[in-house]
N, C-alpha and C positions, 0 to 999 in steps of 0.2 A: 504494500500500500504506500503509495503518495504520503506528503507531507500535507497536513489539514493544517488550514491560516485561515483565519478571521480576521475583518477589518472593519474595525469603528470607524463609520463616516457617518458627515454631517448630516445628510438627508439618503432616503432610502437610495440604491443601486440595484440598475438591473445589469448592467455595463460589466459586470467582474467575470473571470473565466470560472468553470465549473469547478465544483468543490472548494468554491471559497464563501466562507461564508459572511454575509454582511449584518454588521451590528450598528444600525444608525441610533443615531444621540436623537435625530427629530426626523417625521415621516415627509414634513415637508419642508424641510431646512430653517427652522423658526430658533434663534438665539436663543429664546426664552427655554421654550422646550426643551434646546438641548443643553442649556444648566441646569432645567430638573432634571432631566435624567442621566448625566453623567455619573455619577457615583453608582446608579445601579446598573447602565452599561458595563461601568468598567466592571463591576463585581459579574456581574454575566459570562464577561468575556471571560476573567481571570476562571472562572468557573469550569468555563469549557473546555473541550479536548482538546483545541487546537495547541500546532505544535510550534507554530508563528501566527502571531499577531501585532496586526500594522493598525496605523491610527492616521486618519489626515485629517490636515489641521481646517478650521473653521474660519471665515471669515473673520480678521484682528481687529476686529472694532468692538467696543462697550465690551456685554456680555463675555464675544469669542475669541478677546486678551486672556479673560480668564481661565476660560476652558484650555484654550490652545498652552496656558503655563501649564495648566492641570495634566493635561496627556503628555506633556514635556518633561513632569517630574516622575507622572506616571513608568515613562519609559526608561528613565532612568535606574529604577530599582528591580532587586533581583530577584 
């Protein structure tokens, strides 16, 4: 078997090649959105099988400064 990745993006993906799987922060790309649901994204993902997981960053204004720090610290830790 393949390597299984996930990737937290901003708003939903239909665009990713097979067996990856997509974990959006917001279904229609809404800042707000996806500050509530970051912390339970990321625990989702950490949750899951995957054996790589990628994260792109959000629009850097207001709200998605903060998230985009958050998945930047995020990825930092082991």
């Amino acid at each position: 078997p393949g390597v299984k990745s996930a990737v937290v993006t901003f708003r939903r993906r239909t665009d990713l090649p097979p067996g990856v799987t997509d974990i959006p922060l917001s279904e229609n790309g809404d800042l707000a959105e996806a500050a509530q649901n970051l912390f339970a994204v990321l625990r989702a993902v950490d949750a899951s099988d995957a054996d790589r997981i990628w994260a792109e960053t959000v629009p850097d204004h207001g709200l998605g400064r903060a998230i985009n720090d958050r998945l930047r610290r995020a990825a930092a830790l082991d």
